[in-house]
Backbone as a ProteinNet text record, in pm:
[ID]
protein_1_A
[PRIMARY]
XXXXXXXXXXXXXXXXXXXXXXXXXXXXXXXXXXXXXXXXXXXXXXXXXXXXXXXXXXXXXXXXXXXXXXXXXXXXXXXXXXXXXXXXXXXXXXXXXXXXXXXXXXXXXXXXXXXXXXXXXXXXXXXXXXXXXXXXXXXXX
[TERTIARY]
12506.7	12411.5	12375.3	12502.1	12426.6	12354.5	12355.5	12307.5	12126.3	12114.4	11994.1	11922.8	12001.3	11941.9	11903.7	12010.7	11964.8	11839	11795.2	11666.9	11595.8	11641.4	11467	11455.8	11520.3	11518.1	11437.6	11492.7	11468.8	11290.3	11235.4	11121.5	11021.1	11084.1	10956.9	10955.4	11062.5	11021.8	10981	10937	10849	10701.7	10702.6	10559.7	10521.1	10589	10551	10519.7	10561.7	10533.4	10427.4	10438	10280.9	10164.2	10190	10092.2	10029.3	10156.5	10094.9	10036	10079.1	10012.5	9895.6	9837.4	9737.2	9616	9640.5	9614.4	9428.2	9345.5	9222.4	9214.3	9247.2	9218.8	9120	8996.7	8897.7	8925.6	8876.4	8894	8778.4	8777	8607.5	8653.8	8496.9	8395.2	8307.9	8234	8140.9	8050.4	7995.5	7893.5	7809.2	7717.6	7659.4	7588.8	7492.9	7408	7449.3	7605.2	7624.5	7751.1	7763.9	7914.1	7914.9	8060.6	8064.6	8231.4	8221.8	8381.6	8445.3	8519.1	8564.3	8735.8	8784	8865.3	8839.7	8749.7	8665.1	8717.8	8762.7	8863.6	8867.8	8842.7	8876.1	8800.5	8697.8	8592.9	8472	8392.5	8259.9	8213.9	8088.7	8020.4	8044.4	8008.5	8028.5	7913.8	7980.5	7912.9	7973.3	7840.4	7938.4	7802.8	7847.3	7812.4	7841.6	7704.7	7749.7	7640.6	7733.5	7665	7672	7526.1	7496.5	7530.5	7555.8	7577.6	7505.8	7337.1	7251.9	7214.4	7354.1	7342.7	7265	7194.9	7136	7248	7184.6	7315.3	7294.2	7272.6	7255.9	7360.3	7315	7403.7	7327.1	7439.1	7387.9	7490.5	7420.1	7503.5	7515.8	7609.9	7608.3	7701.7	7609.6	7712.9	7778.1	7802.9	7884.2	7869.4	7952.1	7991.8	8008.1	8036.1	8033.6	7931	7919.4	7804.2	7751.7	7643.5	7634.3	7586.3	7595.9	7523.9	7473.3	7295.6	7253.4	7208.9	7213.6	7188.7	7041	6917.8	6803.4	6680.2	6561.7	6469.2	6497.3	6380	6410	6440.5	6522.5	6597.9	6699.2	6830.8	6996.3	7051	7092.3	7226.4	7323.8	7326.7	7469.2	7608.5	7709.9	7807.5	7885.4	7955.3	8072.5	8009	7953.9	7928.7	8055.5	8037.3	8160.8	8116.8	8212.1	8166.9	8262.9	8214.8	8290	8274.8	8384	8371.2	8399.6	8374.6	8403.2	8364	8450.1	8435.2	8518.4	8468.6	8525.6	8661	8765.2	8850	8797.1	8781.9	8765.5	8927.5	8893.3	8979.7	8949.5	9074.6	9081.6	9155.8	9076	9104.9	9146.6	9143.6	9144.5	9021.2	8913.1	8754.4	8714.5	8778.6	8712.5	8684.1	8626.5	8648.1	8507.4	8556.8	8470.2	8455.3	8403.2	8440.4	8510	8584.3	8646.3	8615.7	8455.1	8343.7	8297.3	8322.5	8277.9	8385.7	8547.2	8662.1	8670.3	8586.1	8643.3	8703.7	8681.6	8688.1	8902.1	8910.8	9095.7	9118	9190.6	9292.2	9336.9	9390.3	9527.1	9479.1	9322.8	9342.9	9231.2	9244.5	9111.1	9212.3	9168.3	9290.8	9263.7	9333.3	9344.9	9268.2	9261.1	9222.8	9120	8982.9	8892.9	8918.8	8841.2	8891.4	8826.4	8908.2	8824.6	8877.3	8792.4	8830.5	8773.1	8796.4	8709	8738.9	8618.4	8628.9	8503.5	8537.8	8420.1	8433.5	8301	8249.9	8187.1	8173.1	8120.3	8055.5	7856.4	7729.3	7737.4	7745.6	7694.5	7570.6	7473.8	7393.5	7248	7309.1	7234.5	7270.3	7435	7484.1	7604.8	7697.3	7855.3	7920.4	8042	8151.1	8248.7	8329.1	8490	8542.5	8571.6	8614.7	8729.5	8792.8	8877.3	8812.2	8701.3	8608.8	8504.7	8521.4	8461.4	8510.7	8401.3	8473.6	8398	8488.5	8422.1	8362.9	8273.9	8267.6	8228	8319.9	8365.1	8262.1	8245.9	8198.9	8280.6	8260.5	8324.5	8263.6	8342.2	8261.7	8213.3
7987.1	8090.1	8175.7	8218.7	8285.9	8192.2	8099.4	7978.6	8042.1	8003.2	7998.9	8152.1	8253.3	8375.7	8425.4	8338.8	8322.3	8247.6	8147.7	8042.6	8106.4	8160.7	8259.8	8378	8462.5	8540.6	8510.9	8392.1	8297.7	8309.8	8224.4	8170.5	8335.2	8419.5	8538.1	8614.3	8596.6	8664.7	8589.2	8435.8	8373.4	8380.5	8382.4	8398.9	8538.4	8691.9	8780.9	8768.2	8680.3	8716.5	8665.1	8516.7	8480.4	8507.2	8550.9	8691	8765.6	8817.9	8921.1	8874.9	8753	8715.4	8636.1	8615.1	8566.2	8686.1	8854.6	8954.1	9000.4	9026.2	9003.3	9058.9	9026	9135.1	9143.3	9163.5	9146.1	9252.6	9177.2	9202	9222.8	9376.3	9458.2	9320.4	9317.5	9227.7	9304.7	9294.4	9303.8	9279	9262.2	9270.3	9340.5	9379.3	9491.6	9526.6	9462.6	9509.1	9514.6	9413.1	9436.3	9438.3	9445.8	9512.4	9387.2	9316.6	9264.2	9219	9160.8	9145.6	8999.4	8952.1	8803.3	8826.4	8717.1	8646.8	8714	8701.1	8745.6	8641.9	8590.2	8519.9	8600.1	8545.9	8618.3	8745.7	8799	8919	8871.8	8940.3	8912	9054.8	9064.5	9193.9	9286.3	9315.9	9367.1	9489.7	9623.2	9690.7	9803.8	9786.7	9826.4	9954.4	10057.7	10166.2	10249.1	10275.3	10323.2	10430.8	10565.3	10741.7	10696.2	10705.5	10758.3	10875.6	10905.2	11027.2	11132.8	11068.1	11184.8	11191.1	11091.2	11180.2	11045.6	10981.9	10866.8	10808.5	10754.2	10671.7	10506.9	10456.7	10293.3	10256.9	10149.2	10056	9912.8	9855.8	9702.8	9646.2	9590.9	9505.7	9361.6	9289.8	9139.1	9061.5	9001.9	8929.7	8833.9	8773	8696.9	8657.4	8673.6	8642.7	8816.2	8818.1	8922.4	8998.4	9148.6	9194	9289.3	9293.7	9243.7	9398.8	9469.3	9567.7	9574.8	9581.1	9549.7	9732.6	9748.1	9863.6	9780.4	9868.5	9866.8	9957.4	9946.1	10076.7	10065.9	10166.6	10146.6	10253.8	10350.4	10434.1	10462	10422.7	10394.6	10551.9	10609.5	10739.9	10721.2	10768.1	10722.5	10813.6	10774.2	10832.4	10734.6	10850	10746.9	10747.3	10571.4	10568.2	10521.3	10582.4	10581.4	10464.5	10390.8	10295.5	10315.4	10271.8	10270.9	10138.7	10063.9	9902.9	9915.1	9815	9783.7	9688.3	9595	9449.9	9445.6	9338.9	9304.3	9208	9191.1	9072.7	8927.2	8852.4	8731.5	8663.7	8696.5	8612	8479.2	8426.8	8311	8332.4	8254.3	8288.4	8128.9	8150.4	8039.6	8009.1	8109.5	8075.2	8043.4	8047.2	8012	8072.3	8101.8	8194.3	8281.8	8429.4	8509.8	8641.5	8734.3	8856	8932.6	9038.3	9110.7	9183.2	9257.5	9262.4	9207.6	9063.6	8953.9	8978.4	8984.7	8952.6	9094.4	9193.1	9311.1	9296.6	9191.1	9172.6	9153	9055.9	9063.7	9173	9264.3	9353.4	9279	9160.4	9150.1	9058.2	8985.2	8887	9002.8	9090.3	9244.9	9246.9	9260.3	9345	9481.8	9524.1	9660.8	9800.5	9699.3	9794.3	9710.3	9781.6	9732.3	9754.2	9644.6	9599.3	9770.2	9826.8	9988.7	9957.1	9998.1	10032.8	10116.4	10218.1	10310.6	10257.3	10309.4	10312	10369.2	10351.5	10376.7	10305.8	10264.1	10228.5	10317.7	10291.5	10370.5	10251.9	10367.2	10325.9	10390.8	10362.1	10386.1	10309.1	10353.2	10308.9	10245	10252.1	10190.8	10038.9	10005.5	9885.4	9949.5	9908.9	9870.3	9852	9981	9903	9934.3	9833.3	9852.2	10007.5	10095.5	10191.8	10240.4	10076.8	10065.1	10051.7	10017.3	9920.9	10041.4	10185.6	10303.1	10339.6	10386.8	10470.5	10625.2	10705.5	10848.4	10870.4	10962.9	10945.6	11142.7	11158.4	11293.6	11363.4	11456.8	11485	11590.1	11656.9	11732.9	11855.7	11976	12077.2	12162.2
11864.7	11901	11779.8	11710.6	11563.9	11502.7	11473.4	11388.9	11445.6	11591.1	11623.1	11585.4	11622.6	11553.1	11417.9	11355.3	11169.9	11156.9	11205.8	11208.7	11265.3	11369.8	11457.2	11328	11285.9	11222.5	11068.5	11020.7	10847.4	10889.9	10993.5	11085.4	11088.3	11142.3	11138.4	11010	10960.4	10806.5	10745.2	10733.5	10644.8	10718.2	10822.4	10897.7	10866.2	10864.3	10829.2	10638.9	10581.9	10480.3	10424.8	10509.7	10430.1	10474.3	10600.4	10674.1	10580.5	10448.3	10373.7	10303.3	10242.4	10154.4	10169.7	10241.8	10272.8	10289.2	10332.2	10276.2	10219.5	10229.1	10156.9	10030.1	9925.7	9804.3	9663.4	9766.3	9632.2	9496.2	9375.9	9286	9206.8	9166.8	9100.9	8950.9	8969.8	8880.8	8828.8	8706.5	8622.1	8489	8464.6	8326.2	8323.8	8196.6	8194.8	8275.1	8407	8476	8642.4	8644.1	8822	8844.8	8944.6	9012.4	9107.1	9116.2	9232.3	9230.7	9305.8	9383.6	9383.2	9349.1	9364.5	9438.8	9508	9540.1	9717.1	9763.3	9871.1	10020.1	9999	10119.1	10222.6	10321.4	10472.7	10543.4	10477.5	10494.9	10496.5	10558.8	10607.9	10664.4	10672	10721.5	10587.6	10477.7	10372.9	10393.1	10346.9	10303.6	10169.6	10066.5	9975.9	9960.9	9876	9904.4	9764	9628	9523.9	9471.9	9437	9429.9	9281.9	9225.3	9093.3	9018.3	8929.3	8883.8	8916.1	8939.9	8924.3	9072	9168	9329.5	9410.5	9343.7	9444.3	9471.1	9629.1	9709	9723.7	9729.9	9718.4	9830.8	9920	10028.6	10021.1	10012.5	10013.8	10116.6	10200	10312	10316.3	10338.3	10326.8	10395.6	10488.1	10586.7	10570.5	10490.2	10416.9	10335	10177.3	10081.9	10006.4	9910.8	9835.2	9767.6	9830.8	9814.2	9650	9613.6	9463.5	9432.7	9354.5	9285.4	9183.7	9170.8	9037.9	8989.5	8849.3	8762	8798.8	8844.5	8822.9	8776.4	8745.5	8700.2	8570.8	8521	8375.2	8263.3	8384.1	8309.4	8397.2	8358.2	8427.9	8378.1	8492.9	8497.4	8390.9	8272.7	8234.9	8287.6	8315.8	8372.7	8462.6	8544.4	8666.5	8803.3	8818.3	8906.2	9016	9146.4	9229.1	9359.2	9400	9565.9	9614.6	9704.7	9806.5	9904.2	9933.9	10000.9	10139.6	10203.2	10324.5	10411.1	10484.1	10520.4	10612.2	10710.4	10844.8	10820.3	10823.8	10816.5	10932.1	10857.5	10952.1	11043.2	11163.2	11211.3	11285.2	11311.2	11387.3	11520	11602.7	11754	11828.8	11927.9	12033.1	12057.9	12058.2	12055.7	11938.7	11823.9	11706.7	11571.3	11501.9	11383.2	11356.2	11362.7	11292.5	11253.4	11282.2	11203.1	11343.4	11270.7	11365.7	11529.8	11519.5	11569.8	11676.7	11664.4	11790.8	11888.6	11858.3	11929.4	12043.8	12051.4	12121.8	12228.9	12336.8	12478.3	12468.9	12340.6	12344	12246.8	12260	12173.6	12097.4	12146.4	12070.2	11970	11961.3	11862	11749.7	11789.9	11683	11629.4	11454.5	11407	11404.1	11351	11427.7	11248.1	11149.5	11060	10967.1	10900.5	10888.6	10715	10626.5	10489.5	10392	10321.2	10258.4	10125	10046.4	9887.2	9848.9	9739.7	9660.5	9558.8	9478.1	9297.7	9197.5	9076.7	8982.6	8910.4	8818.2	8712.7	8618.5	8506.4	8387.7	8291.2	8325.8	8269.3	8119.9	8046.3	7871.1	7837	7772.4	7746.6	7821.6	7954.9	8030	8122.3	8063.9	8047.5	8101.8	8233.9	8276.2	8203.9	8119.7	8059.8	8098.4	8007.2	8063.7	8007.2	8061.1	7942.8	7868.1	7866.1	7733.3	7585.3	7628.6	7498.6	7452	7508.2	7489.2	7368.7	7315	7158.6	7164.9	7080.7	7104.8	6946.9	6900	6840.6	6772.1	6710.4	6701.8	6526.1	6506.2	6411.5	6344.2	6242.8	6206	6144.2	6160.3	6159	6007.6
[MASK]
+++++++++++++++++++++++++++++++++++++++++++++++++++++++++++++++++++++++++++++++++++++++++++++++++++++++++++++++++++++++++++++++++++++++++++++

C-alpha cells in the first residue's frame, strides 16, 4: 500500500510539473522598427497595447499568432515606450481545442487566469534599441 502511494504521489508531481512547464512564455522581440513576441505556444486572442511617450495609445489585436507593433509616421517619440500584453490561453477539452472564451458553459475545463505582461522599450533616434547598446554622451564644462 505505501508502494502504491509513493507511485500515485511520483505520478502527480510529474503531471504537475510538466503542467508548468508547458506554461506560455512569450519572449519580447525586436529590431529597429517593431516589437513582437516569440515562443507564442498555447495563446490566442492577443491584445497588445503600447503608450508613447508623447501619451498616444496604440492597440493591436490578433487572433492568432503574435501580435506585431510597428514604429510608424514620420516623426517617432523618442523615449520609453511602455505595453502592456494580453492573451487567452488555448485549451484542450473533450470538445476540442480553443481559446479560453469558447469553454464558459464548464468551469472546470476555463482556466481560471488570463495570459498579462507589462513592459518597455526605448526609441533613440527614431529606431528600437536595446539599451545596453546606449551610449551617453557627456560634455564638459
Amino acid at each position: 500500500m505505501l508502494k502504491y502511494c509513493i507511485l500515485v504521489a511520483g505520478i502527480t508531481l510529474c503531471n504537475g510539473t510538466l503542467a508548468l512547464a508547458q506554461a506560455p512564455a512569450p519572449i519580447q522581440q525586436h529590431n529597429t522598427n517593431m516589437l513582437w513576441f516569440e515562443n507564442w505556444t498555447g495563446l490566442s486572442d492577443a491584445m497588445l497595447r503600447v503608450a508613447s511617450p508623447d501619451g498616444q495609445v496604440e492597440t493591436i489585436r490578433q487572433a492568432s499568432g503574435t501580435p506585431v507593433y510597428h514604429l510608424s509616421g514620420t516623426t517617432v517619440a523618442d523615449g520609453i515606450y511602455r505595453y502592456e500584453l494580453r492573451a487567452s490561453p488555448e485549451i484542450r477539452s473533450r470538445y476540442g481545442s480553443g481559446n479560453a472564451t469558447q469553454y464558459t458553459a464548464n468551469a472546470s475545463e476555463t482556466p481560471t487566469k488570463v495570459f498579462y505582461r507589462s513592459g518597455a522599450f526605448l526609441v533613440q533616434g527614431g529606431a528600437i534599441v536595446t539599451p545596453e547598446t546606449t551610449t551617453e554622451t557627456r560634455t564638459s564644462d
